[in-house]
TORTI-279447 format. One record per residue (C-alpha): z negated, x negated, y; residue number from 1; chain; residue in one letter. Coordinates in steps of 0.2 Angstrom, whole numbers, plus 5000, padded with zeros to 4 digits. Each point is the difference from the previous one (the first is absolute). Layout:
residues N
pz; px; py; nr; kette; rest
Z; X; Y; NUM; A; A
...
//
This chain:
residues 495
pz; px; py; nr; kette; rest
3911; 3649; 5146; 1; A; X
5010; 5014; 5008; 2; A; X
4991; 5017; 4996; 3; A; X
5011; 5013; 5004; 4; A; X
5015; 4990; 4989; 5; A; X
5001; 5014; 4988; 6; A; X
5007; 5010; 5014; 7; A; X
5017; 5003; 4998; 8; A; X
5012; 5003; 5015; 9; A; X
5001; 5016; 4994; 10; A; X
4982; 5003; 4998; 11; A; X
4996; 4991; 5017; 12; A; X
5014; 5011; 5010; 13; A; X
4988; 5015; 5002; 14; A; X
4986; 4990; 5008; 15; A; X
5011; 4993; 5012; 16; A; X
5006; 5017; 5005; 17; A; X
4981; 5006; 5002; 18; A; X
4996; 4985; 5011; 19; A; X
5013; 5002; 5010; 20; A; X
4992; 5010; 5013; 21; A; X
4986; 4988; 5002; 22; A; X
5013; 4987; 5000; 23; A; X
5006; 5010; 5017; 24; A; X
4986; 5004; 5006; 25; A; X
4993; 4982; 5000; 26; A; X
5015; 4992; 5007; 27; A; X
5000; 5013; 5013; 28; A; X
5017; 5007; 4997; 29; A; X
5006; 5010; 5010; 30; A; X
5001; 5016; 4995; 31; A; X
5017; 5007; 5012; 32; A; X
5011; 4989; 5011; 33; A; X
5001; 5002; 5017; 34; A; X
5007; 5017; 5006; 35; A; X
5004; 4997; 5015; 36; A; X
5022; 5001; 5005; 37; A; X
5006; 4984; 4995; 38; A; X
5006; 4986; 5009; 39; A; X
5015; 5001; 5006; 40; A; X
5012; 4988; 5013; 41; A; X
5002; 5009; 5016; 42; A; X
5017; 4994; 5011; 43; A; X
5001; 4995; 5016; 44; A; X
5015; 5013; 5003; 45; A; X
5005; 5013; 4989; 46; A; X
5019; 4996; 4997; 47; A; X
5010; 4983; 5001; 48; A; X
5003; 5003; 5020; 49; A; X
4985; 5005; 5010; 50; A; X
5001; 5019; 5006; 51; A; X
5007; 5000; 5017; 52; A; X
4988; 5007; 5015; 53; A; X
5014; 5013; 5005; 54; A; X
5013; 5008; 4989; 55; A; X
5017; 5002; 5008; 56; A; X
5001; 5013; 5013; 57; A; X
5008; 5020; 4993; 58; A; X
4999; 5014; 5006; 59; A; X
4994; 4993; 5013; 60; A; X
4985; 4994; 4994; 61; A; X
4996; 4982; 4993; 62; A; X
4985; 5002; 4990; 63; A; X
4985; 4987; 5001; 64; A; X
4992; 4994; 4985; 65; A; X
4982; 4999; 5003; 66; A; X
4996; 4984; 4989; 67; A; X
4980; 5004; 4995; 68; A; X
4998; 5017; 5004; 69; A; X
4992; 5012; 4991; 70; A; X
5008; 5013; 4989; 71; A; X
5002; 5014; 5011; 72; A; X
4995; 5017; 4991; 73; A; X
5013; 5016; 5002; 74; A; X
5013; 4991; 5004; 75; A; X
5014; 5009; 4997; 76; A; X
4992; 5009; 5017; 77; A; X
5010; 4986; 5009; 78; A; X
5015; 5008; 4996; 79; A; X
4994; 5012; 5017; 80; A; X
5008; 5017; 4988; 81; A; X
4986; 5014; 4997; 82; A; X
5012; 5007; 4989; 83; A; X
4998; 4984; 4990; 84; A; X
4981; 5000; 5000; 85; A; X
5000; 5016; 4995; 86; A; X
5009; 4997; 4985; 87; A; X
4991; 4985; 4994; 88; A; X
4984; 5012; 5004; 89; A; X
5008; 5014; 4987; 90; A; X
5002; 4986; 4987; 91; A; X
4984; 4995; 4999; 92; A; X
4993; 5015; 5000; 93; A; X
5010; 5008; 4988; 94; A; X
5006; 4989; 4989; 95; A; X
4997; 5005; 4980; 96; A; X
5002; 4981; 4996; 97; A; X
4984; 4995; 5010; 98; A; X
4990; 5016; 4995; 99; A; X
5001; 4993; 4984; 100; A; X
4995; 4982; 5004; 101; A; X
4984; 5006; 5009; 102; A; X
4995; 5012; 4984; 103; A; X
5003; 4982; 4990; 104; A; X
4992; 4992; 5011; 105; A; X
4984; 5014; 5001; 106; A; X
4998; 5000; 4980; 107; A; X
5001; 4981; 5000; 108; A; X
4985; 5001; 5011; 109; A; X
4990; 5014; 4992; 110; A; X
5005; 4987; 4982; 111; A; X
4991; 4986; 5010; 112; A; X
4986; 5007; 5007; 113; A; X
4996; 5009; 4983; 114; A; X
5003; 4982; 4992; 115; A; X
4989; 4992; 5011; 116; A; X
4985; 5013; 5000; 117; A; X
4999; 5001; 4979; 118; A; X
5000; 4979; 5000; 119; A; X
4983; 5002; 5014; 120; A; X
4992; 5013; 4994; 121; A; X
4991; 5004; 4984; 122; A; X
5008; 5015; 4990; 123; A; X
4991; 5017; 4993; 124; A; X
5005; 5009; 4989; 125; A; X
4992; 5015; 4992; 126; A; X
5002; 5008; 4980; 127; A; X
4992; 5013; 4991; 128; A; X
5003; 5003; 4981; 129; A; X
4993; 5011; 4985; 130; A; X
5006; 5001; 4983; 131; A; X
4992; 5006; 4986; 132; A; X
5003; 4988; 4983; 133; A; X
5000; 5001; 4981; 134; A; X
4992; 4986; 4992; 135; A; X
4992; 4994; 4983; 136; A; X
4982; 4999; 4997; 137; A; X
4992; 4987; 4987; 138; A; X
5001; 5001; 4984; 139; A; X
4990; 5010; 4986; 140; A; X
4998; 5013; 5015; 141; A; X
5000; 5019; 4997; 142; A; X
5013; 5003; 5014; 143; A; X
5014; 4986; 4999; 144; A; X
5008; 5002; 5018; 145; A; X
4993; 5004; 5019; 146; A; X
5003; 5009; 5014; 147; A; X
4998; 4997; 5015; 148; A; X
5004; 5001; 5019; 149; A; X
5000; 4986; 5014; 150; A; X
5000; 5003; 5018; 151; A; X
5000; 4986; 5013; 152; A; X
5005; 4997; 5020; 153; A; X
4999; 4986; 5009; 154; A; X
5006; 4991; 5013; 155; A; X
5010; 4981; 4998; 156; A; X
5001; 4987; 5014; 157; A; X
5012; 4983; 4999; 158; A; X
5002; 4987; 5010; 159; A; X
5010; 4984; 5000; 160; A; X
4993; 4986; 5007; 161; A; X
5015; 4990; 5012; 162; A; X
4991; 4985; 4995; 163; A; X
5016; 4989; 5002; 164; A; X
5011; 5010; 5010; 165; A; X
5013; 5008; 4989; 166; A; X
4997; 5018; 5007; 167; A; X
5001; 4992; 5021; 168; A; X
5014; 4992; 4995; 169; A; X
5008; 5016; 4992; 170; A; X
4996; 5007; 5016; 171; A; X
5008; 4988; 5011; 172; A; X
5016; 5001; 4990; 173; A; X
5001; 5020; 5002; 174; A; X
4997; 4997; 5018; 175; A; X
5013; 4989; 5002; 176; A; X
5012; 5014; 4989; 177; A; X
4993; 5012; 5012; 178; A; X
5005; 4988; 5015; 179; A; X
5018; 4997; 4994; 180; A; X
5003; 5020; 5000; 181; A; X
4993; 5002; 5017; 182; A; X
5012; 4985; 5007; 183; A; X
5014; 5007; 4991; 184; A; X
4996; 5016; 5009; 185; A; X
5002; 4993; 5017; 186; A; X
5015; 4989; 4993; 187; A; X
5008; 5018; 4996; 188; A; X
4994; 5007; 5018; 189; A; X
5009; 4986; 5009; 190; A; X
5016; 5001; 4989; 191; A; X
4999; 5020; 5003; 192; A; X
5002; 4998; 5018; 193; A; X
5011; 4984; 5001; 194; A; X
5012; 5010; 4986; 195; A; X
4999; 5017; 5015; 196; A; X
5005; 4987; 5013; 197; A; X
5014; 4994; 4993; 198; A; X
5006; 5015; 4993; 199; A; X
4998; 5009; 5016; 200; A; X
5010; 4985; 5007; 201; A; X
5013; 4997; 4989; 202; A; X
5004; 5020; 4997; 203; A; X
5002; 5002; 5021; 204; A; X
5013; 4984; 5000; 205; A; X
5008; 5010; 4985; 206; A; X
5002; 5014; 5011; 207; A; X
5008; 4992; 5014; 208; A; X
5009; 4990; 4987; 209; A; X
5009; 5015; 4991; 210; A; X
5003; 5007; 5020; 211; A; X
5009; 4985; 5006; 212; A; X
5008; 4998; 4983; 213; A; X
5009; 5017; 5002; 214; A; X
5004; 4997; 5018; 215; A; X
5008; 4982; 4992; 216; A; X
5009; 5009; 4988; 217; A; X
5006; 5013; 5013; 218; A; X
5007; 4987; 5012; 219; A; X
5009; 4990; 4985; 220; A; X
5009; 5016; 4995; 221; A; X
5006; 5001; 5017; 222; A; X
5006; 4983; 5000; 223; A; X
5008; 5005; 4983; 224; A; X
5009; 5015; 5005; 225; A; X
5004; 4992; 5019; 226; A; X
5008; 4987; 4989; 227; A; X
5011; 5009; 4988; 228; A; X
5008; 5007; 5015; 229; A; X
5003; 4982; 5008; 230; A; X
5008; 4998; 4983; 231; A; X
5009; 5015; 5001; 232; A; X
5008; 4997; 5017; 233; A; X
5001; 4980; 4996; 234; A; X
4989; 4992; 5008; 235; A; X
4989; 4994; 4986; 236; A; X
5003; 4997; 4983; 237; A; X
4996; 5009; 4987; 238; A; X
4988; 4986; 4992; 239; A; X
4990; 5003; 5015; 240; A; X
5000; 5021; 4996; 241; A; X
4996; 4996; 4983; 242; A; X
4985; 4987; 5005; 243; A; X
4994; 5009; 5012; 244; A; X
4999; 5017; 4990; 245; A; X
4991; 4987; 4987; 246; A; X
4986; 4996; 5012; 247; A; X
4996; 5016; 5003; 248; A; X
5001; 5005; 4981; 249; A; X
4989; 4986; 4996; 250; A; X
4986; 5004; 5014; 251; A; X
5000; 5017; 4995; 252; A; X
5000; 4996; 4982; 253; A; X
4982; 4992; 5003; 254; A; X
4992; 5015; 5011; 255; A; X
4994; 5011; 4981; 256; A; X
4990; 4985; 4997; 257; A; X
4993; 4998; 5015; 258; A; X
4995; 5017; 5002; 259; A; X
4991; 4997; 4981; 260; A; X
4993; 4986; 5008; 261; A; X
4992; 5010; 5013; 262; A; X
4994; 5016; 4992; 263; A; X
4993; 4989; 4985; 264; A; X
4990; 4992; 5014; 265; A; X
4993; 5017; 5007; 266; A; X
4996; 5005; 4985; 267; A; X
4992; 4985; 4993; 268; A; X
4988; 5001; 5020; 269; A; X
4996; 5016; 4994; 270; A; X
4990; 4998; 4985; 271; A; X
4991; 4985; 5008; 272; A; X
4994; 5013; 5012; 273; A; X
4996; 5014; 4985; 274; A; X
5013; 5011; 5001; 275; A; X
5014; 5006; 4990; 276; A; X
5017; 4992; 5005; 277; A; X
5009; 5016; 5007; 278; A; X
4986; 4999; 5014; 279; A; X
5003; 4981; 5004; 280; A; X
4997; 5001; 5020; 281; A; X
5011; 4998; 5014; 282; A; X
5008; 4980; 5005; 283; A; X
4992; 4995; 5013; 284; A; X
5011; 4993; 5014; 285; A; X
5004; 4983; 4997; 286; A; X
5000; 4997; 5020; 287; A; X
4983; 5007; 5002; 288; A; X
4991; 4983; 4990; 289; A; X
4996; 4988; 5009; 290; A; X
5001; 4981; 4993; 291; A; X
4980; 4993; 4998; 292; A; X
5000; 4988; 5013; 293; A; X
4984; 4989; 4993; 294; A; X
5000; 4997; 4983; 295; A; X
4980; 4990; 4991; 296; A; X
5005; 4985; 4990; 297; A; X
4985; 4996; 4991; 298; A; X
4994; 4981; 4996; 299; A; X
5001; 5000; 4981; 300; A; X
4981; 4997; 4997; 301; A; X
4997; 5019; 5007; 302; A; X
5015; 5006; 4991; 303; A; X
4992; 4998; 4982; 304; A; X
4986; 5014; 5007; 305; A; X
5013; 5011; 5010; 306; A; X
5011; 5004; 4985; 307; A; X
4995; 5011; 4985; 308; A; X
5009; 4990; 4988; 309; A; X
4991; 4988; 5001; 310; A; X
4983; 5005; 5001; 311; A; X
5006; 5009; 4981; 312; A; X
5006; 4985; 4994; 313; A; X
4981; 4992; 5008; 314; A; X
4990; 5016; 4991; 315; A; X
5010; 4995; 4983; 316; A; X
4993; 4981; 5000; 317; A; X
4983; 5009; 5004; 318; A; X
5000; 5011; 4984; 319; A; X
5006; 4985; 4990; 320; A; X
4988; 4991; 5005; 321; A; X
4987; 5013; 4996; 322; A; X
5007; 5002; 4983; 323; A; X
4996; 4982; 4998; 324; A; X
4983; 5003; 5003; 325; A; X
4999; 5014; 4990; 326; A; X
5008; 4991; 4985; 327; A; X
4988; 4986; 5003; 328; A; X
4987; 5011; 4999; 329; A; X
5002; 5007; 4985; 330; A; X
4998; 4984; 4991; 331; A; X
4982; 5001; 5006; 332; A; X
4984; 5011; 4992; 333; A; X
4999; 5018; 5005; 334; A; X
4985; 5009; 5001; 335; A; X
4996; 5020; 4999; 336; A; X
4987; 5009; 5002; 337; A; X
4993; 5017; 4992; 338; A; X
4987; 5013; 5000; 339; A; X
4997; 5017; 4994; 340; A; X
4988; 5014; 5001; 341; A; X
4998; 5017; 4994; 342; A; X
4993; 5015; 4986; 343; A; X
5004; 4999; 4984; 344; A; X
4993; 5011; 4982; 345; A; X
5005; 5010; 4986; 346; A; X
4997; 5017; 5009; 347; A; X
5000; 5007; 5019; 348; A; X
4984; 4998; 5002; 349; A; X
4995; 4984; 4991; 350; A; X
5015; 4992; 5012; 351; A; X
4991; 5008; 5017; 352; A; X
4981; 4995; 4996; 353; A; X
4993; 4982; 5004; 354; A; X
5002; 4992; 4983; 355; A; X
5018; 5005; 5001; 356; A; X
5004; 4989; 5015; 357; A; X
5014; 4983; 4996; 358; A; X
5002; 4983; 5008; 359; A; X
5008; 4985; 4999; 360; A; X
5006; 4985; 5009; 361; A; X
5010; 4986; 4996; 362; A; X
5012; 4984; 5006; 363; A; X
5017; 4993; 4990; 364; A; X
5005; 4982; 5005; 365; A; X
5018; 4996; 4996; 366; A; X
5008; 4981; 4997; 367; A; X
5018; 5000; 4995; 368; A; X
5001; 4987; 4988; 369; A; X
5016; 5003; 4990; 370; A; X
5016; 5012; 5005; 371; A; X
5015; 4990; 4992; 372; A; X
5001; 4990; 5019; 373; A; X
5005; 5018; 5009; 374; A; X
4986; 4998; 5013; 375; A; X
5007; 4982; 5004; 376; A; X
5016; 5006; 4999; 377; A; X
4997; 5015; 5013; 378; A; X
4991; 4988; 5010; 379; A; X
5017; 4987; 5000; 380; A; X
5011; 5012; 5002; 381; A; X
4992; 5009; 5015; 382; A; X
5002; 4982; 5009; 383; A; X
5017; 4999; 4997; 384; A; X
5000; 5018; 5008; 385; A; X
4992; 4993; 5014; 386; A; X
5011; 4986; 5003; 387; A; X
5015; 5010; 5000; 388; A; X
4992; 5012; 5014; 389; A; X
4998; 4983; 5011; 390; A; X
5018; 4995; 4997; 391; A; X
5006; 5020; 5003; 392; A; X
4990; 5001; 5014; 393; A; X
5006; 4981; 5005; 394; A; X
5019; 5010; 4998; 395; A; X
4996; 5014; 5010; 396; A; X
4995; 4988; 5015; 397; A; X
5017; 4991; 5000; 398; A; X
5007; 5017; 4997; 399; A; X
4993; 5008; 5015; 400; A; X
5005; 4984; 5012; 401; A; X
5017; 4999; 4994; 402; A; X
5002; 5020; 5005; 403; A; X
4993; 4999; 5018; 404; A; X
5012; 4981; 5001; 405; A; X
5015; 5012; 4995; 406; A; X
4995; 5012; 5010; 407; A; X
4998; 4990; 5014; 408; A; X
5017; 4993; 4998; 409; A; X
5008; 5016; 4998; 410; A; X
4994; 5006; 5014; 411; A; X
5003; 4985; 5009; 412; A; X
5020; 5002; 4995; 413; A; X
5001; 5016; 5003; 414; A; X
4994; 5000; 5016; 415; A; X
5015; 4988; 5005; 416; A; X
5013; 5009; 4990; 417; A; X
4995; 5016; 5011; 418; A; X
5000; 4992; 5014; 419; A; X
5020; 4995; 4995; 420; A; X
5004; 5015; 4995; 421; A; X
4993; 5009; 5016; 422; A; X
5012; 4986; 5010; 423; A; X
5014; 5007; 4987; 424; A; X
4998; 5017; 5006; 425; A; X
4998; 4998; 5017; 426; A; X
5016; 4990; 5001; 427; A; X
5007; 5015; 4989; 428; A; X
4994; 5012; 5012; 429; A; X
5008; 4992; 5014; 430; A; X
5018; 4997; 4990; 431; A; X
5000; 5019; 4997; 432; A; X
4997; 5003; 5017; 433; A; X
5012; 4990; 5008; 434; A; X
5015; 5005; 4985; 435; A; X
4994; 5019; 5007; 436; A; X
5002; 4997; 5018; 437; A; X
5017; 4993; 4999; 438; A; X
5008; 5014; 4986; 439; A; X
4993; 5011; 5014; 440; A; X
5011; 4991; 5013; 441; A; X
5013; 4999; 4986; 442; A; X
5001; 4981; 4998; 443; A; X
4997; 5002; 4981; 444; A; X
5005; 5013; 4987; 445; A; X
4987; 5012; 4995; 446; A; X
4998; 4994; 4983; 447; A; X
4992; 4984; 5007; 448; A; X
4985; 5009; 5006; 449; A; X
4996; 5009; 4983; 450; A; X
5001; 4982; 4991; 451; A; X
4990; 4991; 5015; 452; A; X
4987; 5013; 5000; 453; A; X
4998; 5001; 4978; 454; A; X
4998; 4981; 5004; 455; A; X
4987; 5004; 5011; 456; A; X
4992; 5014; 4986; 457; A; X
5001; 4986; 4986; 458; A; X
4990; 4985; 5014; 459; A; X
4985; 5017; 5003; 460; A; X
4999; 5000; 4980; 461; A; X
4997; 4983; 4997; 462; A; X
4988; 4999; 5015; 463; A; X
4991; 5015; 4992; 464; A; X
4999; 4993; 4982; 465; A; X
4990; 4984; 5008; 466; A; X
4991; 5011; 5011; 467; A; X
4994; 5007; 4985; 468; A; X
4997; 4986; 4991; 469; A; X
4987; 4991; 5013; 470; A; X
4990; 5017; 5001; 471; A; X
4996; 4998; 4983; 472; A; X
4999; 4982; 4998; 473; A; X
4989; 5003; 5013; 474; A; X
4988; 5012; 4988; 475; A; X
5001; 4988; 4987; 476; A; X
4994; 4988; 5009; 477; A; X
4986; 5010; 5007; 478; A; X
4996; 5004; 4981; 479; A; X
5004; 4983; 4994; 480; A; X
4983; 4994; 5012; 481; A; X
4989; 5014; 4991; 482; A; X
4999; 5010; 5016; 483; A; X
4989; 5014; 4994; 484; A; X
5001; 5018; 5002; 485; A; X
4984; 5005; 5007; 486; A; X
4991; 4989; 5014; 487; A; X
4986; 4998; 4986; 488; A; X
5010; 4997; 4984; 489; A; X
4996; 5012; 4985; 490; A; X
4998; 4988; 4987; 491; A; X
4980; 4991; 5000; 492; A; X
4993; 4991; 4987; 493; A; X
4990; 5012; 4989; 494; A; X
4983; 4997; 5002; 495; A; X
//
């Protein structure tokens, strides 16, 4: 005979709900996944060709990649420009952006530390009170109603057993909140400095970019006006006046914009240093910056705890993990405890003698039984959190590879490309030269030598752009291998 058959479903559901935690507990569940960084497959190489040893020589530099090495803190300092270090120096230190990251980051610690000290320690609290009430007496009495004043004061102290962890694991997931701030903060240090870098960079090839531009634009108006008199006298047609006055139209057609380009790029250097934009500092000299000869390639195992981004996404699993636990926790019987003392009576004197003195202690157990399935729903919903933080941190991984595999490659091809355009220039260089030596000695007419030379003008500004272009490939590789800003980096685990 089955006992319990009057037990409908329905009836039976809240049972089940309140031996769920014994359930648990007896089959040792656990309480939190692991969370520790997920598992992720680590490549042998970082792009689809392994990274050369030595890029191609330019500026006469080929830089070695140092496969394994370390990330090298300050690196910008390779650059060998103190007016460089200097900026990046003023950034960091004035920034308003990462003056209000650390005050995030200082009130999400003072929230944790206050968090963690009220779940360990008991809390006190004190509460005085004195009213005076009206009240009926008994019946049949002479004097139907009462008068009379109460005075107490007392002092209340609580305290919340952690018997199953819900309050350490609310803990561990503020920390980990706390931990993804303080990585974001060196993430935003590290951008800062890379961003003044590149800016400083790309705003001193501007300005040699605008100078040779107009010298480009001089020596094509030359051309222009030397051949509208060959036209004149006959000797060249006038499709060649007209194109020639084209090219020169064209070229200088393009300067307003560069010269947009370039201030936009001062200006933009200047707020990332904390200043207003009408004070945006002097180019540096292009010349003066020197190419990084060694460049750290990190292994890919050390590159999941070199960058920032990563250990965030790594601090994310660890506060979904902890919500887990907390949601698992809450399915389990809380315990408080409680205890009171103080005076108590109907008058001043009454409330400060012996008699008048009050206790009491006490303890509340609580078993959630019934709560329309939210508790379990919490608690299932918190692990699909959880397994979302794996796969986004699983993203972040591959994200973080494939940027130091395109930035190898970049680099890689940039290097060559210079190294082309350096032969470009140098065989311009000699062309001009030689078209100059022999309009001196009158073997060609003048004309050839403005024409020789802007060709020469037009080899230096392609060599420039790729110049340009491997100094700050060269930065982002140096930030794409989480080299930090300081020798010690900034961001620690809280403790």
């Amino acid at each position: 005979m089955r006992m319990h058959s009057y037990l409908t479903p329905w009836h039976r559901a809240p049972w089940r709900l309140a031996a769920l935690p014994l359930v648990l507990a007896l089959g040792a569940c656990a309480f939190a996944p692991d969370s520790g960084p997920p598992a992720v497959a680590q490549p042998a190489q970082y792009g689809v060709e392994p990274a050369p040893a030595t890029g191609a020589s330019g500026n006469g530099v080929a830089q070695r990649f140092e496969r394994g090495a370390q990330p090298v803190p300050a690196w910008w300092k390779r650059y060998g420009s103190d007016a460089l270090n200097a900026l990046v120096e003023e950034g960091l230190a004035n920034s308003p952006d990462l003056a209000a990251a650390e005050r995030r980051l200082a009130g999400a610690r003072e929230q944790l530390r206050g968090q963690v000290n009220s779940s360990l320690l008991p809390s006190v609290d004190a509460g005085a009170s004195a009213t005076r009430n009206r009240a009926l007496t008994m019946p049949n009495l002479p004097q139907p109603t009462a008068l009379y004043n109460v005075f107490t004061g007392q002092i209340q102290a609580t305290y919340d057993l952690d018997l199953f962890g819900a309050a350490r694991f609310a803990n561990a997931s503020l920390a980990a909140q706390v931990e993804q701030q303080a990585f974001q903060l060196e993430s935003a240090r590290r951008s800062l400095a890379g961003n003044i870098v590149t800016g400083a960079i790309t705003s001193a090839s501007l300005a040699e970019r605008v100078a040779l531009t107009e010298k480009q634009v001089v020596l094509l108006r030359q051309v222009a006006r030397d051949t509208q008199r060959r036209y004149e006298l006959g000797s060249a047609s006038q499709n060649d006046a007209l194109d020639a006055d084209q090219d020169a139209a064209t070229l200088e057609a393009s300067l307003p914009g560069l010269r947009a380009r370039w201030h936009a790029t001062r200006h933009a250097l200047a707020v990332l240093l904390g200043r207003n934009p009408d004070q945006a500092p002097p180019d540096l000299a292009f010349a003066s910056l020197a190419v990084p000869a060694q460049v750290p390639v990190v292994v890919p195992s050390e590159l999941l705890a070199a960058r920032p981004d990563i250990q965030v996404a790594e601090a994310v699993v660890q506060a979904a993990a902890a919500d887990v636990g907390l949601a698992t926790a809450q399915l389990f019987p809380s315990l408080s405890l409680s205890a009171s003392m103080g005076k108590g009576g109907f008058g001043w004197a009454d409330a400060l003698s012996g008699a008048g003195s009050i206790w009491a202690i006490g303890a509340s157990l609580t078993q959630p039984i019934f709560h329309g399935g939210a508790l379990l729903a919490e608690r299932s919903a918190a692990k699909e959190r959880y397994e979302a933080s794996v796969l986004q941190y699983k993203q972040t991984v591959l994200t973080a590879f494939r940027d130091v595999a395109d930035t190898l490659s970049r680099l890689d091809a940039g290097g060559q490309a210079l190294a082309s355009a350096e032969a470009s220039r140098r065989a311009a260089e000699l062309s001009y030269r030689n078209t100059a030596s022999r309009v001196r000695l009158g073997a060609l007419a003048p004309y050839t030598e403005y024409a020789s030379e802007q060709h020469y003008v037009a080899a230096r500004l392609r060599e420039l752009e790729y110049a340009n272009d491997r100094l700050t490939e060269t930065a982002a590789l140096f930030q794409a291998m989480g080299s930090p800003v300081d020798a010690v980096q900034t961001a620690q685990r809280p403790q």
